[in-house]
C-alpha positions as CSV (number, residue, x, y, z in Angstrom):
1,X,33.8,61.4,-94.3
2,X,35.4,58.3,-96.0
3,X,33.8,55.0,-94.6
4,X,37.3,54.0,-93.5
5,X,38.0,57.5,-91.6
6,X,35.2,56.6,-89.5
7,X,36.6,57.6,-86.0
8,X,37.7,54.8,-83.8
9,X,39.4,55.5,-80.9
10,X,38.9,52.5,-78.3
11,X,39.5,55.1,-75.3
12,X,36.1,56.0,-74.2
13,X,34.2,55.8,-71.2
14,X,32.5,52.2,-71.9
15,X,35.8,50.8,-73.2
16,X,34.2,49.9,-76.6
17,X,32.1,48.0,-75.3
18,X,29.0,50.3,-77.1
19,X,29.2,51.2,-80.5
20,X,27.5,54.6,-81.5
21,X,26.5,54.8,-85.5
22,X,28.1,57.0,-87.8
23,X,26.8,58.4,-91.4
24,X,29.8,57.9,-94.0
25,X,30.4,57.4,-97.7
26,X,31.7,54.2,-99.1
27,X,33.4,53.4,-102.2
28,X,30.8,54.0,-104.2
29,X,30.1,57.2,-103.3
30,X,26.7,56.4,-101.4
31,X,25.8,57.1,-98.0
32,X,26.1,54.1,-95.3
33,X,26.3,53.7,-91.0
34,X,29.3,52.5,-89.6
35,X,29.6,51.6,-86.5
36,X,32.2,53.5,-84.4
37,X,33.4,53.1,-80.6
38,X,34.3,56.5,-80.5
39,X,36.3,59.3,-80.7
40,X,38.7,61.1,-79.0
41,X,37.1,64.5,-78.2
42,X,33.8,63.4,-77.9
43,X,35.1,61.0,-75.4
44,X,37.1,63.8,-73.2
45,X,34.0,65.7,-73.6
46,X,31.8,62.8,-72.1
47,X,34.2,62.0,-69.6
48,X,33.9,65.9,-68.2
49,X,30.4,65.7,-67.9
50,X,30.4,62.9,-66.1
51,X,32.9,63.5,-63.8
52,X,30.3,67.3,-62.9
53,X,27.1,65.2,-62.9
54,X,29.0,63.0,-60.1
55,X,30.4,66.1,-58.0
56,X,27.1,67.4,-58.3
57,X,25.2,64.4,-57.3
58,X,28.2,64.5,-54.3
59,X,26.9,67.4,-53.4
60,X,23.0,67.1,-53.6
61,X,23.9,63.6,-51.3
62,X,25.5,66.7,-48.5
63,X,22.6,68.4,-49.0
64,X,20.2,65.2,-48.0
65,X,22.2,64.2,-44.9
66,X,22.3,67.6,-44.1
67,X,17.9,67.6,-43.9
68,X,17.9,70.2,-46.8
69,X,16.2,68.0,-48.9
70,X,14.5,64.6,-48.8
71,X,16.1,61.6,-50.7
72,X,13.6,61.6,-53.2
73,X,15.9,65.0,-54.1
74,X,18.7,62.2,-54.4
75,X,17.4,59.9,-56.8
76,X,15.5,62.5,-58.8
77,X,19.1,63.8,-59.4
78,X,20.6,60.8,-59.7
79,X,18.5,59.8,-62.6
80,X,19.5,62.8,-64.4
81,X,15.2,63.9,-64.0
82,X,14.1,67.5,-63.1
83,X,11.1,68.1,-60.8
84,X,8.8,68.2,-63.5
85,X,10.4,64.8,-65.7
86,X,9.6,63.0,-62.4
87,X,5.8,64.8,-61.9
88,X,5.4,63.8,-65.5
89,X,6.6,59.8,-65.1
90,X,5.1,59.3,-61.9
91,X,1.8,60.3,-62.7
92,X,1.8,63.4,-59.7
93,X,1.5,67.5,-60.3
94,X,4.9,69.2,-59.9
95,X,3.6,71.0,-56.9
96,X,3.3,67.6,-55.1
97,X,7.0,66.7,-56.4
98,X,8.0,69.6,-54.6
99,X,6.4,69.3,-51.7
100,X,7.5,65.8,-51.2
101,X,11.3,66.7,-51.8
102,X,11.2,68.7,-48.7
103,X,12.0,66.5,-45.7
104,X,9.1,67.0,-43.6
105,X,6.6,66.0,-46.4
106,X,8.6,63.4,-47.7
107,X,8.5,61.4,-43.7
108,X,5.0,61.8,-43.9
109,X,4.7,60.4,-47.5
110,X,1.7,57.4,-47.8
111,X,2.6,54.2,-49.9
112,X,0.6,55.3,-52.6
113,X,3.1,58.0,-53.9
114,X,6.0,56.0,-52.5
115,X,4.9,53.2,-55.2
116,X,4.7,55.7,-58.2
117,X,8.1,57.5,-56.9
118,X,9.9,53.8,-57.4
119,X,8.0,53.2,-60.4
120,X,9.2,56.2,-62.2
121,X,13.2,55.3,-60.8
122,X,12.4,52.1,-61.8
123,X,13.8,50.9,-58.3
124,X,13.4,47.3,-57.5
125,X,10.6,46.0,-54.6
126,X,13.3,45.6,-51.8
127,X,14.7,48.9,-52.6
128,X,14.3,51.7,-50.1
129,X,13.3,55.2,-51.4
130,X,14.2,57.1,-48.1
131,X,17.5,55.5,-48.8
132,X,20.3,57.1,-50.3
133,X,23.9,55.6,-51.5
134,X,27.2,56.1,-49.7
């Protein structure tokens, strides 16, 4: 692709204001990066997945206020992290993760695993990990 065919179709997601770099050929004939705030498809594409991850997040919040699962289930979804991501970044076995998404283990969860839990969400001090958003 042409360096001026670069895709640029200002109607994604982040309104342009992200750039994403593209590989094209200029004039004479040698490789460069433009940059590009998008294009179309891609966008539509993004724009589905996003709209899933949220129904899906919709529903894992259902399944938290329903005592299913603990909120650490929330934010371990809401962070786009599987069980064993969040084992890995917070420094516990997956079979502790596990345990602690159930609600039973999770209420009796000591401040030692609650610090490397908001650690690994990055979550701010004042932040509440038995808390989900509404």
């Amino acid at each position: 692709m042409k360096e001026k065919e670069v895709p640029q179709d200002d109607a994604n997601m982040l309104e342009g204001k992200t750039r994403e770099l593209q590989y094209a050929v200029d004039e004479k004939g040698n490789y460069t990066v433009v940059k590009s705030v998008g294009w179309e498809p891609k966008n539509i594409v993004l724009q589905q997945t996003w709209e899933e991850i949220n129904e899906n997040l919709e529903q894992v919040r259902e399944m938290v206020k329903a005592g299913k699962y603990s909120p650490l289930y929330y934010h371990m979804k809401k962070h786009l992290l599987t069980k064993r991501m969040l084992a890995s970044y917070a420094g516990v076995s997956v079979f502790r993760v596990w345990l602690h998404l159930k609600p039973r283990k999770f209420a009796k969860l000591d401040e030692k695993y609650i610090k490397k839990y908001k650690d690994a969400l990055n979550m701010k001090p004042g932040e509440d990990l038995g808390r989900i958003d509404e």
